[in-house]
DRENKE-240162 format. One line per 2 residues: their letters; for each residue y, x, z of C-alpha. Coordinates in nm, 3 decimals. Example, Ala and Ser with C-alpha at 12.3 -4.5 7.8 and 13.67 -1.06 7.14 Angstrom:
DRENKE-240162
AS> -0.450,1.230,0.780; -0.106,1.367,0.714
This chain:
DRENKE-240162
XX> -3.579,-2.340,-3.580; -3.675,-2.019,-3.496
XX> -3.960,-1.968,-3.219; -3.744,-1.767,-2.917
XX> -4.060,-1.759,-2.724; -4.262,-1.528,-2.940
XX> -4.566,-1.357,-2.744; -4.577,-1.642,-2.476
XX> -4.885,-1.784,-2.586; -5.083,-1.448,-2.524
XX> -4.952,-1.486,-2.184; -5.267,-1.613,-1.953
XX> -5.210,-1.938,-1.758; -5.235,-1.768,-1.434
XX> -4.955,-1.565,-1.519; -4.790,-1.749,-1.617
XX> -4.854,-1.950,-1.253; -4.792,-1.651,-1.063
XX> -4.477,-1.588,-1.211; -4.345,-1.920,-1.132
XX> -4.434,-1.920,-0.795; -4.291,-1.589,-0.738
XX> -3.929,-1.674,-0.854; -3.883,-1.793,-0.542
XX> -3.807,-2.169,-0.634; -3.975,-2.490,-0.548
XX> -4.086,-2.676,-0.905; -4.214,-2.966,-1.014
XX> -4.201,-3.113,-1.418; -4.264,-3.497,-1.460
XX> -4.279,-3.664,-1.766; -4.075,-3.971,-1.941
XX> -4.230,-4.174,-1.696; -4.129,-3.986,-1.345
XX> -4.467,-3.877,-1.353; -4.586,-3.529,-1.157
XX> -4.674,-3.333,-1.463; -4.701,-2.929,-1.311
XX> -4.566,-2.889,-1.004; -4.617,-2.516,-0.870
XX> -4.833,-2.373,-0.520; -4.529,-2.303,-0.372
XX> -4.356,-2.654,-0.363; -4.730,-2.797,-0.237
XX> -4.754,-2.542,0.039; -4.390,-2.676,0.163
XX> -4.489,-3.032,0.121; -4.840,-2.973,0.308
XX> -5.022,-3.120,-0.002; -5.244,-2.974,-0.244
XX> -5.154,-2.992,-0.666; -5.434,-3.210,-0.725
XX> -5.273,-3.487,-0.452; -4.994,-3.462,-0.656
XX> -5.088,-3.446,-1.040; -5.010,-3.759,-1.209
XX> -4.856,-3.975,-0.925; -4.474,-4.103,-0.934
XX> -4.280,-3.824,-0.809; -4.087,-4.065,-0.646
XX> -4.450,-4.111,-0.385; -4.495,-3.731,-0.354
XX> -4.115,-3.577,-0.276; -3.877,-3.763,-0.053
XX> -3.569,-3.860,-0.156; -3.592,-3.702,-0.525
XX> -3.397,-3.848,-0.815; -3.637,-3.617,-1.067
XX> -3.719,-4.053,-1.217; -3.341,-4.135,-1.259
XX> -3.256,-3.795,-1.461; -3.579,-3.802,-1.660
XX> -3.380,-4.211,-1.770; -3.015,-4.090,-1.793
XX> -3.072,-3.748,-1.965; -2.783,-3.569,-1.749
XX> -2.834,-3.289,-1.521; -2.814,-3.305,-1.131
XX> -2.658,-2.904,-1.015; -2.702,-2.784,-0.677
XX> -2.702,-3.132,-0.505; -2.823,-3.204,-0.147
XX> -3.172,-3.289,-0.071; -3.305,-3.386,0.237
XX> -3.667,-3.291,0.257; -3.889,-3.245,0.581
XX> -3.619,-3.211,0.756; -3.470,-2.943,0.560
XX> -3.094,-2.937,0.331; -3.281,-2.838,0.034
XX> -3.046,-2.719,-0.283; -3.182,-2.886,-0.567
XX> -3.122,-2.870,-0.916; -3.229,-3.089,-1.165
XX> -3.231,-3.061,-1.592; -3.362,-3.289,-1.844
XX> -3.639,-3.130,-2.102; -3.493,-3.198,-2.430
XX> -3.735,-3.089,-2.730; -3.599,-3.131,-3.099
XX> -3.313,-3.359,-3.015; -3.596,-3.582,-2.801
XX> -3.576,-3.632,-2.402; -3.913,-3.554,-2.317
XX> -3.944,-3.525,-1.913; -3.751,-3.349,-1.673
XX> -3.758,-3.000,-1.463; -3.701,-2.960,-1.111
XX> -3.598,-2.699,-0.832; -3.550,-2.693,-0.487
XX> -3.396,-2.369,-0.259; -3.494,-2.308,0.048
XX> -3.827,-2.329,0.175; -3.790,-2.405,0.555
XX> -3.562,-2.339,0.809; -3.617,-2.030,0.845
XX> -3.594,-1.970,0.497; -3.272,-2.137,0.579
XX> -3.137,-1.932,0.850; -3.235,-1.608,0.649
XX> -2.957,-1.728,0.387; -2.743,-1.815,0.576
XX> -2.782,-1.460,0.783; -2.726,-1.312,0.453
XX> -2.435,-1.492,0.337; -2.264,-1.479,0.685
XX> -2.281,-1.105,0.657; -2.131,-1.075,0.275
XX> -1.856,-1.308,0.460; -1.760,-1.133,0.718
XX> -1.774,-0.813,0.469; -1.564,-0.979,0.205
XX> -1.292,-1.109,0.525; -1.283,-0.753,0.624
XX> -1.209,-0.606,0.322; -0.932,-0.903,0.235
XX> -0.791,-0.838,0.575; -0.757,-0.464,0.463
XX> -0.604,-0.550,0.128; -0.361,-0.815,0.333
XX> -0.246,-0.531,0.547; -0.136,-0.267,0.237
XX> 0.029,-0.531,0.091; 0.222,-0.716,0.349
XX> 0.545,-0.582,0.548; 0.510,-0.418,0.831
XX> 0.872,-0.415,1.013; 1.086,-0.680,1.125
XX> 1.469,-0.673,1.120; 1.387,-0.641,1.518
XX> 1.258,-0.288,1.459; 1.597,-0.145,1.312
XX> 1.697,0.007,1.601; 2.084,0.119,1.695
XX> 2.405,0.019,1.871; 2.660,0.198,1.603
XX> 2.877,-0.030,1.432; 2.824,0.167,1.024
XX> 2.461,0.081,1.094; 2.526,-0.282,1.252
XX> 2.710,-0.356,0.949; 2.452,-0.241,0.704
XX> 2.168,-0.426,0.903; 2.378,-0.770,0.908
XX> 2.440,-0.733,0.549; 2.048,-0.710,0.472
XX> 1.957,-0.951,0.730; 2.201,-1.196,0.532
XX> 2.082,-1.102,0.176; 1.751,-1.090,0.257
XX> 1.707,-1.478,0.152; 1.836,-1.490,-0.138
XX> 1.630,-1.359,-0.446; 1.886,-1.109,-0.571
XX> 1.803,-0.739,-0.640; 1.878,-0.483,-0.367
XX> 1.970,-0.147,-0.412; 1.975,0.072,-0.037
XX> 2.135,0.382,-0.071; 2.051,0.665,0.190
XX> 1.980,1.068,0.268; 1.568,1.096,0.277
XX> 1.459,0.988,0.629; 1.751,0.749,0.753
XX> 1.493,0.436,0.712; 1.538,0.271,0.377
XX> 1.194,0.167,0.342; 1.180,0.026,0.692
XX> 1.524,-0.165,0.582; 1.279,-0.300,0.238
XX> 0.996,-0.405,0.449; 1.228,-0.638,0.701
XX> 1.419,-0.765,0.391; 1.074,-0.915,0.260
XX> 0.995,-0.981,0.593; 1.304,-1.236,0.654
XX> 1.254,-1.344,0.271; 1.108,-1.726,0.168
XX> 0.825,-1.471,0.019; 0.725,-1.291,0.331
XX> 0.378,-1.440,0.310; 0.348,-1.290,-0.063
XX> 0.264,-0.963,-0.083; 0.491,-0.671,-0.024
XX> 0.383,-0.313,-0.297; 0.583,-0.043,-0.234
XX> 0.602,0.258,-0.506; 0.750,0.584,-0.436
XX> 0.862,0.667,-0.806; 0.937,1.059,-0.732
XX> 0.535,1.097,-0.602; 0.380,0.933,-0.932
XX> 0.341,1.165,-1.237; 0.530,1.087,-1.528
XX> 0.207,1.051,-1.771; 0.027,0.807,-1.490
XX> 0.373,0.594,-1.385; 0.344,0.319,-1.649
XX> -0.052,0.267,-1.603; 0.023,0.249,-1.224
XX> 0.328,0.023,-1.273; 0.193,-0.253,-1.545
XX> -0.168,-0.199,-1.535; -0.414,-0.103,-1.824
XX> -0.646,-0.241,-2.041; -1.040,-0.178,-2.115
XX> -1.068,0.152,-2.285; -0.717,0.227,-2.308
XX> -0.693,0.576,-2.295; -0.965,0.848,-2.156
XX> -1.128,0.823,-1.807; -0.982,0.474,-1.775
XX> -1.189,0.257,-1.541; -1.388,0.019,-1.705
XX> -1.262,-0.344,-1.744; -0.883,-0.204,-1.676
XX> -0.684,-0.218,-1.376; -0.429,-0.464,-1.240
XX> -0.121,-0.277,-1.223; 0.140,-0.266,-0.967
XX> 0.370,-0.537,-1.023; 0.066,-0.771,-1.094
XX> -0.015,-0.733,-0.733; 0.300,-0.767,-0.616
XX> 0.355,-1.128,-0.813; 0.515,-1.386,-0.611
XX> 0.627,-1.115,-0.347; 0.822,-0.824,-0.341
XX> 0.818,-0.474,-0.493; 0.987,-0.178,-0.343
XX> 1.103,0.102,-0.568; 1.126,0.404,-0.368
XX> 1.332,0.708,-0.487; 1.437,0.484,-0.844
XX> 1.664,0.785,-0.947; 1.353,1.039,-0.983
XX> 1.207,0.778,-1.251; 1.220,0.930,-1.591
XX> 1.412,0.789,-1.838; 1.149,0.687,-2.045
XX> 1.021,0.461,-1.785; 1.364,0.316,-1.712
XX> 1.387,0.121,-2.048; 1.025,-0.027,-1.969
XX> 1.137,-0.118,-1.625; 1.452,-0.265,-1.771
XX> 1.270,-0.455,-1.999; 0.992,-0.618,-1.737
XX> 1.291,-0.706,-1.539; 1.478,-0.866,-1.778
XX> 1.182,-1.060,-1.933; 1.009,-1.065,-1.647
XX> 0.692,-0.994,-1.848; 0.500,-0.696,-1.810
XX> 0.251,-0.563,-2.133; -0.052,-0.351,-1.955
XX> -0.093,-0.020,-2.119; -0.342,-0.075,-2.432
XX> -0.315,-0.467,-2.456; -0.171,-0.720,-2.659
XX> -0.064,-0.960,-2.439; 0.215,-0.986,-2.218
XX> 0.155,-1.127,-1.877; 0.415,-1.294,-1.693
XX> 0.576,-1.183,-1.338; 0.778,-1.294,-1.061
XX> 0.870,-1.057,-0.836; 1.188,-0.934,-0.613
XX> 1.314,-0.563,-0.644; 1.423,-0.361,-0.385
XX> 1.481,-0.040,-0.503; 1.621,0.268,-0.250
XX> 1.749,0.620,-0.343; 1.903,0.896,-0.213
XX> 2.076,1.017,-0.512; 2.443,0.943,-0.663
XX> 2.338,0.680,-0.931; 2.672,0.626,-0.999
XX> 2.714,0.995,-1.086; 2.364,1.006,-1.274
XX> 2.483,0.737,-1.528; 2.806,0.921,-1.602
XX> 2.596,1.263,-1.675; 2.327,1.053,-1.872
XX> 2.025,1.042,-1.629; 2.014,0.722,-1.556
XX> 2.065,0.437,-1.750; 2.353,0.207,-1.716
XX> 2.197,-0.156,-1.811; 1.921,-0.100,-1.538
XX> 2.154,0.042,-1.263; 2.355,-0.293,-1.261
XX> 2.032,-0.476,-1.301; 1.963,-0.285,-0.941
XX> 2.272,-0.288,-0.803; 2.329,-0.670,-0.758
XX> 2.347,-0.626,-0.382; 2.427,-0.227,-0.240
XX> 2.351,-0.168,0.085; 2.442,0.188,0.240
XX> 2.268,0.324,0.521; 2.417,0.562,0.737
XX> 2.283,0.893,0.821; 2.185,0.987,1.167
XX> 2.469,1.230,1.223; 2.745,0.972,1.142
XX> 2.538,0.797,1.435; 2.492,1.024,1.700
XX> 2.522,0.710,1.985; 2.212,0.590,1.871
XX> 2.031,0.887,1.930; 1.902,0.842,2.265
XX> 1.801,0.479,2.212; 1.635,0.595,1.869
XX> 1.460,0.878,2.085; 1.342,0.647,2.332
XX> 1.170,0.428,2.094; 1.030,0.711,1.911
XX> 0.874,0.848,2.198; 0.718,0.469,2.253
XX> 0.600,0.501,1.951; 0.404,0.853,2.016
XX> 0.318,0.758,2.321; 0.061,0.534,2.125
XX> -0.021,0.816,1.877; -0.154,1.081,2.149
XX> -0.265,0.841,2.391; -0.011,0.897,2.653
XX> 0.234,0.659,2.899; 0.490,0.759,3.087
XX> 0.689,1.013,2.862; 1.080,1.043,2.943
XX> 1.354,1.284,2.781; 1.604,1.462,3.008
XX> 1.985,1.384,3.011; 1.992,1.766,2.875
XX> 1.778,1.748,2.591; 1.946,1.431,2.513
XX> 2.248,1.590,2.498; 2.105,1.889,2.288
XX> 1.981,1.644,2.034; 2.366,1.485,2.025
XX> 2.466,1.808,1.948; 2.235,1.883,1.589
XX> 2.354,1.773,1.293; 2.042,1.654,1.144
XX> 1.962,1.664,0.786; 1.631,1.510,0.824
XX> 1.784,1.199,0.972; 1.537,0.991,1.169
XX> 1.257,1.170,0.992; 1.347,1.485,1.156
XX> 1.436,1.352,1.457; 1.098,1.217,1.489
XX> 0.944,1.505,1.396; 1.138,1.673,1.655
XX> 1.011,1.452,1.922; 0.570,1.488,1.819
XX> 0.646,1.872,1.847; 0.788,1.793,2.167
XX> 0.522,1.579,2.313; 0.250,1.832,2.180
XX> 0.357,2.125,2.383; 0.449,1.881,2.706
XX> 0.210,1.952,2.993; 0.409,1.726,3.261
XX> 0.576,1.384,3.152; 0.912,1.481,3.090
XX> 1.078,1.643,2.791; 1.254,1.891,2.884
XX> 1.485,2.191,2.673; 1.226,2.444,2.678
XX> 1.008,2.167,2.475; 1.230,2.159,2.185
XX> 1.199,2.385,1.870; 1.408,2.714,1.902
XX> 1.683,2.580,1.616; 1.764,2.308,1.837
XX> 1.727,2.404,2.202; 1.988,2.737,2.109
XX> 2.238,2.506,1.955; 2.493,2.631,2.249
XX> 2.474,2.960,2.088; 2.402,2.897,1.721
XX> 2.771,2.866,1.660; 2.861,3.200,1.733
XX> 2.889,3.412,1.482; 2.765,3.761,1.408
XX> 3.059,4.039,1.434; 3.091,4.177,1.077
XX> 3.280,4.509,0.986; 3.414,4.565,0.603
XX> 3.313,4.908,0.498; 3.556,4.818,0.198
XX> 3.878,4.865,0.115; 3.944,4.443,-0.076
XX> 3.564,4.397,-0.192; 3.352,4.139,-0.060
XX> 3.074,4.342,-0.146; 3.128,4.542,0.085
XX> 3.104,4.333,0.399; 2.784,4.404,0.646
XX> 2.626,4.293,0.962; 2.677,4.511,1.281
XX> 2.321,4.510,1.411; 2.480,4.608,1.744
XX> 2.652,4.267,1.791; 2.352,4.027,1.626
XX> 2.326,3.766,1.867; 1.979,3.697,1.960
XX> 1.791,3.373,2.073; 1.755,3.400,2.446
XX> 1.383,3.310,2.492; 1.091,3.441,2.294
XX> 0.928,3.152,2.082; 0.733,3.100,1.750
XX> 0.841,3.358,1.480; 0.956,3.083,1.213
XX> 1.190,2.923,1.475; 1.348,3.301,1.576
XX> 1.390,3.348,1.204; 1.558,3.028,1.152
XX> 1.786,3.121,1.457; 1.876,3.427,1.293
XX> 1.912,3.315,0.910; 2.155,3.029,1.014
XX> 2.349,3.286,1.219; 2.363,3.492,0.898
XX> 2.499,3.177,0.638; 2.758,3.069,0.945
XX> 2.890,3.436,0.949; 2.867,3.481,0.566
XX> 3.092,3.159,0.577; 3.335,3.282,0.794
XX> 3.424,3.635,0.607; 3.430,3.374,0.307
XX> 3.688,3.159,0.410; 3.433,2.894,0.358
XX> 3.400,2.982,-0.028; 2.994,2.886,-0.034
XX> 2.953,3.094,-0.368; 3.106,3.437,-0.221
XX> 2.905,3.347,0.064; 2.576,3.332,-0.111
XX> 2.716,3.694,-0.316; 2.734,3.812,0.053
XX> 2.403,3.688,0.143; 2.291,3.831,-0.223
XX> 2.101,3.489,-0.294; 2.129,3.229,-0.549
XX> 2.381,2.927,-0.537; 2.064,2.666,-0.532
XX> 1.899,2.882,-0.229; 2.212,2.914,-0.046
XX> 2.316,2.530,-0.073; 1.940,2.441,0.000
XX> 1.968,2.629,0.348; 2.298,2.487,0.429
XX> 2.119,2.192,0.390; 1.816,2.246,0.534
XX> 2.073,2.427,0.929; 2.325,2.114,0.866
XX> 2.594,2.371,0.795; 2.866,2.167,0.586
């Protein structure tokens, strides 16, 4: 057998000594007898002695309660066991010297010098602890739901109905599909679904699939492996629905997911396997979906985009939530609570909204849904000097509503031709306070699409020709004012 202990010998004794003491352990060596062999400065200085009280005495006589004599017999270790020594919990750990194939004594260590020795530890494990909790509590928190069915908020009997429907789904283990414009609260509908779920103390991953680039989506989703593909972190990465195992995962905007990633979806859902990016091995999942879109799937799968296996894999339960504007009586209790809500944001109490402004906000159409309307409210409660929120406190596109329906007097300098229709600048109606710029220009674009409409007969394509814009921009605006 090959010497692994070349150069040793050239070491000098009192090196060899030093280096023994300063590793911070307690040792002692006895041979097939139990007999104190080499025991080291460090474990005499703890035990009060000096080595030469100690050489060649039954270690049994020299160290309190010790079983160094019993595993020098039995040949089996002794790992991290309990030692009571002056009044100490000493660690000890305790190994059998074994020299070609022949027990020939036994080594010993002990932890922990004193009690203050002790305390230091235990300062120094108390504060990895309390580090480690805190960053487990952190984890727990992006990974568990944050809303309760108790935080979908309204009175309106299409969003009643939807809400019932998910409360009563949301034990059972089938796949949900919510469909809804951006804004009207489909994630907050996923997190209470989870929430009321047997797995609501497993985690909850949520995965917007339109923010992900397409390259990055599958690494994100099913992890990767060690050197998979450049600037991959070392030792790969758990992916997605490996941290969501055992709990839920929420598929956010499913119908801007490429179609390349679809079949991979498909196939982790119907195996419910999942093969990280560069391995060899498939891992096995169990996990919920909840998937949410604001798209017409239906419509996508006709026209190709989206595949028809994994939209009735999705669409075992549908759930449609309404938009704000097909509930406008829910408006003031949804304002209330939003305000609640921003109260805590900007460090305020006290905030109410007039009956007027209530009524203002009835009156907008809202294509934002409860997005905007929130947004709506923070601009609000920014500018507010007093506690109330009053008219003046609104953006310009909203507080003019009364007016915004007007249209601009046109005159046809034409004969037939639509071409030839144009704005009489003497009749533009104008908002009737001065405020930001962009809210004034807003006023008076909206103004311009609502009159372009009406010389159109409605006909959004010779409107846009009017406004001498592109179909996209035109229908993007329309959008954007609520103008149907």
């Amino acid at each position: 057998m090959k010497n692994v202990n070349v150069g040793i010998d050239k070491i000098p004794r009192q090196w060899v000594e030093e280096i023994l003491n300063l590793s911070g352990k307690r040792i002692v060596v006895v041979d097939t007898d139990g007999t104190i062999c080499y025991i080291n400065a460090g474990y005499c200085q703890f035990l009060g002695i000096k080595p030469e009280d100690a050489l060649g005495r039954p270690v049994q006589d020299v160290i309190e309660n010790t079983r160094m004599h019993i595993v020098v017999k039995t040949g089996k270790p002794e790992l991290a066991a309990l030692q009571p020594i002056k009044g100490s919990e000493m660690i000890a750990n305790r190994y059998p010297i074994i020299i070609d194939d022949e027990l020939v004594g036994a080594f010993g260590t002990v932890m922990f010098g004193n009690p203050d020795e002790v305390k230091s530890y235990k300062e120094k494990i108390d504060l990895l602890i309390e580090e480690l909790n805190f960053y487990k509590t952190q984890i727990e928190k992006d990974v568990n739901s944050k809303y309760s069915f108790h935080d979908l908020i309204g009175r309106s009997q299409t969003f009643l109905n939807a809400r019932k429907l998910a409360e009563k789904v949301s034990v059972s283990m089938s796949s949900i599909l919510l469909i809804g414009e951006s804004g009207t609260g489909k994630e907050l509908f996923a997190h209470a679904i989870h929430n009321n779920s047997p797995r609501a103390f497993k985690p909850f991953v949520p995965i917007n699939c339109a923010s992900i680039p397409e390259h990055l989506l599958e690494s994100e989703l099913f992890g990767y492996e060690d050197g998979s593909f450049t600037g991959a972190k070392k030792g790969g990465k758990k992916g997605l629905f490996q941290l969501a195992n055992k709990g839920t995962i929420f598929l956010d905007e499913i119908g801007d997911m490429p179609l390349s990633m679809q079949s991979k979806l498909l196939r982790a859902l119907q195996e419910k396997e999942i093969q990280p990016v560069g391995g060899q091995k498939s891992i096995k999942i169990d996990v919920r979906i909840i998937a949410a879109t604001h798209r017409d799937l239906e419509k996508m799968v006709e026209e190709g985009k989206f595949r028809q296996d994994l939209y009735y894999r999705l669409n075992v339960i549908k759930i449609d939530i309404p938009p704000l504007r097909d509930r406008k009586g829910d408006i003031e209790l949804l304002s209330k609570k939003l305000v609640e809500k921003l109260e805590k944001k900007f460090y305020r109490k006290g905030i109410s909204i007039s009956p007027e402004v209530i009524a203002r906000l009835q009156q907008h159409s809202w294509p934002g849904n409860i997005r905007e309307l929130e947004n709506v409210l923070e601009r609000a409660i920014n500018v507010l000097t007093g506690r109330q929120i009053e008219l003046i406190h609104l953006p310009l596109y909203i507080r003019d509503l009364n007016v915004a329906d007007e249209p601009f007097v046109l005159t046809d300098d034409s004969a037939g031709g639509v071409s030839g229709v144009s704005v009489d600048s003497t009749a533009v109606q104008m908002p009737p306070t001065v405020g930001p710029l962009k809210d004034t220009i807003a006023f008076v674009e909206k103004q311009a699409i609502l009159s372009a409409l009406k010389v159109a007969d409605g006909n959004k394509i010779q409107a846009a020709k009017l406004l001498e814009i592109g179909k996209t921009r035109f229908y993007e605006k329309c959008k954007v004012y609520g103008i149907k």
